[in-house]
C-alpha positions, 0 to 999 in steps of 0.5 A: 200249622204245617205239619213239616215246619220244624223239620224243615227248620232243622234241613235249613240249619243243617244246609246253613252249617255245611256252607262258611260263605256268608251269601249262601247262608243269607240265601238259605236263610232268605228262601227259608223264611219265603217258604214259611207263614210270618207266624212260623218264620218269625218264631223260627227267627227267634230259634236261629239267632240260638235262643228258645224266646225273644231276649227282651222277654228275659224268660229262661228255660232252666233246664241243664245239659244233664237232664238234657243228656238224660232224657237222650240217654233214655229214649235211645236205649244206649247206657251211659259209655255208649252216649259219652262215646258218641259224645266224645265222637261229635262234642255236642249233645244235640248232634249225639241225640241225632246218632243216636235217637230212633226214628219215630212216626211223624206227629204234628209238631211244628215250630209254634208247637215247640214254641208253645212246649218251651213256655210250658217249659219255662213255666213249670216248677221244679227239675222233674216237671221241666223234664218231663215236658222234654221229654215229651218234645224229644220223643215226638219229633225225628233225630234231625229236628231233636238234634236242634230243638237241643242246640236251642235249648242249650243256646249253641247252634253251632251252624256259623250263623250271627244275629246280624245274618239273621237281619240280612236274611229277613231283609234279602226275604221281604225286599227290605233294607238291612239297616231297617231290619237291623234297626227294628230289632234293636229297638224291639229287642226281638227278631221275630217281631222284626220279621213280621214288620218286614213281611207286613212292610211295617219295619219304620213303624217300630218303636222303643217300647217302654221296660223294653230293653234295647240292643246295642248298636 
């Protein structure tokens, strides 16, 4: 595991969000997962396409904004005026979490990691055993990658980028074709399986899988 890989997600989407040109987001996109092990770059695929698990698997996390908001407000110290000014400031509770977190001693926390943290989520029963998984997420990684282990959660990055980039990137990253990228996702229903595909030079092997449901062309 690399200790630097969700931090390193979280630079990328932030280089992502500051630039509305389609070629440099692909590049950004592109060198990321270059810089990434094909377990980590096809879990990060999942995230960037502003989803916690692949759509095919239909796993939520059912955890709410307000337990989200919660657990910000409690791990920063502010009251309840202060975290809805800033909220009010940047319209976003995962750039608030970025205001207004402390900053903490890095841990080994990667992507695979917080993928691992996101089942145990979606596995737990009841409103007080997700949030308490949370919160041991959001207390041990730095404001900037809290930031969009937020915007994952909730489903909004908010960084201008499209599935359809995604695919572009992981083409541009592994010398294939898009329309081959675009066609394994499809079919799999998952960009991270795409991805591995890709990176193996796999992508015709993939295949419509029974109670697999499909994406739209």
């Amino acid at each position: 595991m690399r200790q630097d890989s969700l931090q390193r997600l979280a630079t990328a989407a932030e280089a992502l969000a500051r630039t509305s040109k389609k070629l440099e987001k692909t590049a950004i996109l592109a060198d990321f997962f270059k810089s990434c092990r094909p377990d980590e770059a096809a879990i990060s695929a999942v995230f960037l396409c502003g989803r916690p698990f692949p759509p095919w698997e239909e796993t939520t996390l059912q955890i709410g904004g307000r337990s989200l908001w919660q657990i910000v407000a409690e791990l920063s110290g502010k009251d309840e005026g202060e975290i809805t000014a800033k909220y009010r400031q940047h319209g976003d509770l995962g750039a608030v979490a970025e205001a207004v977190l402390p900053a903490v001693t890095p841990q080994l926390f990667g992507v695979l990691d917080l993928e691992s943290k996101f089942r145990d989520i979606a596995a737990a029963r009841g409103s007080s055993a997700k949030t308490a998984i949370a919160r041991q997420v959001l207390s041990a990684v730095p404001p900037l990658a809290a930031k969009y282990v937020i915007k994952i959660m909730t489903g909004d990055l908010r960084i201008g980028l499209k599935e359809s980039l995604v695919e572009e990137a992981i083409a541009k990253a592994y010398g294939a074709s898009p329309s081959e990228v675009q066609r394994a996702n499809m079919l799999l229903g998952d960009a991270g399986a795409a991805l591995k595909l890709a990176a193996q030079g796999r992508l015709q092997e993939a295949k419509m899988r029974l109670f697999h449901p499909l994406g739209f062309m």
